[in-house]
Structures are given as structure tokens and as C-alpha cells.
N, C-alpha and C positions, 0 to 999 in steps of 0.2 A: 504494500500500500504506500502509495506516497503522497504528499503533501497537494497533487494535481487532482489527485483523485477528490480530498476533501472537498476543493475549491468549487471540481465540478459539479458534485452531489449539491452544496451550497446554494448554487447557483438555481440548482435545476427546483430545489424545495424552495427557495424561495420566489421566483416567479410561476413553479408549479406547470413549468410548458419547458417540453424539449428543444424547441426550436427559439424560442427567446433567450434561454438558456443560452443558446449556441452564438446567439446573435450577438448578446451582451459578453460572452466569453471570447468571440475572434476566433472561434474554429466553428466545421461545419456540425451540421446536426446529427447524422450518422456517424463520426467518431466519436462523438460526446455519448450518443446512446451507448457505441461498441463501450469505457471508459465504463459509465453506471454498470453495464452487466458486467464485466471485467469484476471491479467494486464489490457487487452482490453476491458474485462466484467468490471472493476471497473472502469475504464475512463467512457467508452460509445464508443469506437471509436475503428475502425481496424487499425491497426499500424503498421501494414506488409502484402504485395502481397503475397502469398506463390505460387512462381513458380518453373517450371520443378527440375530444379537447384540449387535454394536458394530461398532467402526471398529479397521481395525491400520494402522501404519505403513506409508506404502510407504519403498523404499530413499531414495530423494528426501527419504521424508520425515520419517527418520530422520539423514540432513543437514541437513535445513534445521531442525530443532529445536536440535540442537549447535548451528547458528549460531543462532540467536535466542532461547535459552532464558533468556540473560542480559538480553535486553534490557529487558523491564517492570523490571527490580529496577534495571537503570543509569539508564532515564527517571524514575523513581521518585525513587532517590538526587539528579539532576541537579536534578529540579525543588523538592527539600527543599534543595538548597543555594542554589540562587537564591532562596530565600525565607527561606531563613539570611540570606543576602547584603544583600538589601532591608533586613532589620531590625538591617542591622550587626553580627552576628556572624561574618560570613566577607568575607575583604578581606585587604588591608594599608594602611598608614599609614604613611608617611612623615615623623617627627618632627625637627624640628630644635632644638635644647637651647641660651642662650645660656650660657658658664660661669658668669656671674654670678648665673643664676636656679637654678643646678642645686643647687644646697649648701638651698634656701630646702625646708625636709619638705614644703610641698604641693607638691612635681613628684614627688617616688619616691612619694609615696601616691598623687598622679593614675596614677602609670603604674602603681602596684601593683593599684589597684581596677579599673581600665580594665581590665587582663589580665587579673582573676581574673573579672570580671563578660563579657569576650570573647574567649574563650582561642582562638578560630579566627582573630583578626586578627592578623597579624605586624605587628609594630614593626620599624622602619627607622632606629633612631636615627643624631644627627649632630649634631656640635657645632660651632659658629661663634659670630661677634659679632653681634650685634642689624643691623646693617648689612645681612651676607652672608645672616642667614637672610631677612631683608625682600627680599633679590634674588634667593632660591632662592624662596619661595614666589610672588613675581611671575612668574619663570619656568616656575613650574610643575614645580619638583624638589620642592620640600619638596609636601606637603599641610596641614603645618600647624605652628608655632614658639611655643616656650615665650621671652618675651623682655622687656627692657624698653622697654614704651612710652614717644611721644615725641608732642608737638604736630604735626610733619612727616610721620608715618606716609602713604605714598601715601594715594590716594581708592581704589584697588583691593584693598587690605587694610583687612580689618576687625580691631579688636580686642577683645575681652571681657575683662575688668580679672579677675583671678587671686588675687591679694594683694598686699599694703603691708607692709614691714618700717622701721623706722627706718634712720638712718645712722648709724654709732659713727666713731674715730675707730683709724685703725691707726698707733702711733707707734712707735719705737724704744724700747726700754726704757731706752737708756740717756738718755733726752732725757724719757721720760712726767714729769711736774710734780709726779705725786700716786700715787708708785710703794707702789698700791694696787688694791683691786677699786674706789675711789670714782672716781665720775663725774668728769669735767674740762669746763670749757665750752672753746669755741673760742679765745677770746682767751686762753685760759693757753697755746696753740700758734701765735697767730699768728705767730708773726718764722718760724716754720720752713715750708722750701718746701713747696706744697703739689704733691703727684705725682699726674699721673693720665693717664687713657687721653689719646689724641687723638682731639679729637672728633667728626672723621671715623668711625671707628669704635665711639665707645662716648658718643652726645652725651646722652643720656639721666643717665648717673650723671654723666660731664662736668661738665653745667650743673647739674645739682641740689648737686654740689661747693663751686662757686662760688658759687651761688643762698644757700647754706645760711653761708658765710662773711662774702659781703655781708649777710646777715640777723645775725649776729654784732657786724656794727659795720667791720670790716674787708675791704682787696681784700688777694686772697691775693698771697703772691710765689709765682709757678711755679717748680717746679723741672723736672725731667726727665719727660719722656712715657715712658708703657711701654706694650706693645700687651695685655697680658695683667694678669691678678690676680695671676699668679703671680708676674711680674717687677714690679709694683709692692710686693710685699711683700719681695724680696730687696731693690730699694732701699731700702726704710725698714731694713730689717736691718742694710743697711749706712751707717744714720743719714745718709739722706741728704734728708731730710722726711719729712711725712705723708700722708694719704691718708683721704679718706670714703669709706666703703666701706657697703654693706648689713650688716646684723648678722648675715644666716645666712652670712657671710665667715668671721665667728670661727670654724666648725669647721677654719677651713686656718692650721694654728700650725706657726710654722717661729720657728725661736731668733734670740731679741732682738729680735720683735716682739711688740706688747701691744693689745689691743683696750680702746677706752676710753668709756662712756656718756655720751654731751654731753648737758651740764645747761641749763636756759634757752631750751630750744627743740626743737621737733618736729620733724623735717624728715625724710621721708619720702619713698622710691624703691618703684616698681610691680611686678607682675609681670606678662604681659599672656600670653594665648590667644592668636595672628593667626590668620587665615584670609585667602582670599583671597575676595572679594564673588563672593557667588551659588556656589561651592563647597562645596556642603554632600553628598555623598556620604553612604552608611549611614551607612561608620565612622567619617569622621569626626564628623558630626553627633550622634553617641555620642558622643565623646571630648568636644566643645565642652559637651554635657550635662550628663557626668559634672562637667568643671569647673565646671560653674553649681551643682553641687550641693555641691560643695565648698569652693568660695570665698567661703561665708559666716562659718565660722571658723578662715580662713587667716590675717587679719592678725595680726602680732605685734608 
């Protein structure tokens, strides 16, 4: 039985004449009837009176229409979403956010235009460090991580460069040099410990920390590791050193710390897309898209 056969049967109970049947279907009236009996042999059961006039139901075949009268509009529906699906509007996506790129405006506008441009894919978000989202998309949990890139990224993840923000400096207020909006360079903070992630987990800001101090003129003194931004910031609150941080940080202000513009040098942290090689699905291959169209005026 195939899906022709319903359509014809359809056709013919609903207008109740073989020949209208034929007419409104675009073939002639003797295949359509060959089709019905075809139909009738493969049931077991007559499924039309064939009178003077037209055709009536039989009991059979006044059943067998309730069951199938749905189904041209469900194959119909099915194969308009598989073809939604193909072009990435129907799906889900499993994103993974690291904290430090999440504050940066191009990730809520990626995800805002992303939605609005494919409002049939579900978003799956999740939040981790640069580390754990590189070992869920290796795994195959995540589909795809907003993060910062590093020289060591596996050879099985791919990365597409997002945006670049500077690095400011987060110090205590009661210790800033130049308790103002004015820039500070590095060396008016070097004696103070410098805090930061471990770089097991966050080697990307880590090294660019240090990178950016050797480039200063000085090696920093460490202070305390913290696993998070948020607890690097309660230590400097509790003037226990500073910290380089990305500038979209500054939206996260918690009392007696100061964000500060370093003067005399550029030193810049990434934002990266990953995927994982040869994973290109509809949606995400959207999504990777969408951020190629937008990370031309991301940096800031």
C-alpha cells in the first residue's frame, strides 16, 4: 500500500464519483478505478458500492477513511519538517557559554538573532570553563562552545575567532594609584600580587596575564588562584592584589573594586566559536554562520 493509494481512495469518498475523482486527481478514470480495486485486493474488503451515479461507502469503508483521512496532511506536515530541519530551522543545539565570554554583547546578540532568525531550534545552554567545554564538545555533549581560544586547542576542534576585547586592570580601590576614570599603566601596580585563574583551567586569560606584564617590563609576584571571576574579584575587594581581566568584566561591580584602562600597550584576549571537525549539522552550521556575520564589528 502506498501513500497514492490513500490519496486516491480520498478522493474518490469524498466526491463519491469515479470520474470527478479522476478529474480532480490529473489521471484518467480507468487507472484510478484499476488503483481502488488494487487497494480492496490488498485490504481484503470492498470499500465502495459502485452505483448508477457514483460510488458510496461501504461499512469497511467508512472505517478505513477515519483511519486514514489524516494521513496525506501528517506525511505532508512530516516531510515540510524534514526540510525545515535540512535548512536549520528545526533541531536543537546544545551550547556551552564560558563565564568569561558571557558578559562580552556579541554572545546575547548571537543568541538573540540566532533565535529570532530560528525560533524552531531549542537552545540547550551551559556554563563551564574553557577546559570542560573543550571536553564536552570532544565528547560529544556540547555541539558547540562560546570560549577563549588557546595555541593547544585539540586537532579535533575547530575554532572561528568571534571577537577581541582588551584587558583592563581590576584593583582595589583602596590601593588604585590614580583614584580616577584615568588610565594606569602596569608598572604603577606592579609590587601588588597578581591573582588569577589556574591555569589548568583558564590558561588562555592565565598566560595572556602574565604575557601582558612581562610586556610591561616586569615578572609579576602571584598571589592566590581563584577558580572563578567571581572569586577573583572578592579577593581584590579584599585588597589582596590585582587581576587582568577582559573589559566586558567591568559590567560585574561588586564594592571596593575598580576597573582600570592600561596605558602603553594593547594586549588583547579572544572570543572563539568551537566546533568539533567535520560537525556541521543544519543548526549548527547556522549558528557558526550567523557568527561569521557578526564578528566583523565585534571587536572592542
Amino acid at each position: 500500500m502506498e501513500l497514492r493509494h490513500i490519496r486516491y481512495f480520498l478522493a474518490v469518498a469524498e466526491e463519491r464519483n469515479f470520474t470527478r475523482a479522476a478529474h480532480l486527481l490529473g489521471i484518467g478514470q480507468p487507472p484510478l478505478s484499476q488503483q481502488i480495486r488494487d487497494l480492496e485486493r490488498e485490504i481484503g474488503a470492498q470499500l465502495f458500492h459502485r452505483v448508477p451515479h457514483g460510488a458510496e461507502l461501504t461499512g469497511a469503508g467508512l472505517v478505513f477513511r477515519d483511519k486514514v483521512s489524516a494521513l496525506p496532511g501528517l506525511v505532508a506536515a512530516a516531510a515540510d519538517a524534514a526540510r525545515r530541519a535540512a535548512r536549520g530551522e528545526l533541531g536543537e543545539l546544545r551550547l556551552g557559554i564560558t563565564g568569561t565570554a558571557a558578559l562580552h554583547p556579541i554572545v546575547p546578540r548571537l543568541i538573540r538573532e540566532f533565535r529570532r532568525e530560528r525560533p524552531g531550534v531549542a537552545l540547550h545552554l551551559s556554563e563551564a570553563n574553557s577546559v570542560n567545554l573543550r571536553e564536552a564538545l570532544s565528547a560529544g555533549r556540547l555541539d558547540v562552545a562560546i570560549l577563549r581560544p588557546n595555541a593547544t586547542d585539540p586537532s579535533e576542534i575547530v575554532t572561528h575567532h568571534l571577537a577581541s576585547e582588551p584587558l583592563v586592570a581590576a584593583i582595589s580601590a583602596t590601593s588604585d594609584p590614580a583614584p580616577s576614570d584615568a588610565a594606569i599603566s602596569l608598572a604603577d601596580i606592579a609590587a601588588l600580587p597578581l591573582i588569577l585563574t589556574p591555569r589548568a583551567i583558564g590558561m588562555s586569560l592565565h598566560d595572556a596575564a602574565l604575557d601582558a606584564c612581562r610586556r610591561a617590563g616586569f615578572e609579576p609576584k602571584l598571589g592566590q588562584l581563584a577558580p572563578q571571576i567571581a572569586s577573583i574579584l572578592s579577593l581584590i575587594s579584599a585588597d589582596l592584589g590585582f587581576s587582568l581581566v577582559p573589559a566586558s568584566m567591568q559590567k560585574l561591580l561588586l564594592e571596593g573594586v575598580v576597573y582600570k584602562a592600561l596605558t602603553g600597550q594593547q594586549d588583547r584576549v579572544s572570543i572563539a566559536v568551537a566546533v568539533r571537525r567535520g560537525a556541521l549539522e543544519a543548526p549548527l552550521a547556522a549558528f557558526v554562520a550567523k557568527a561569521r556575520t557578526l564578528r566583523e564589528d565585534a571587536d572592542v
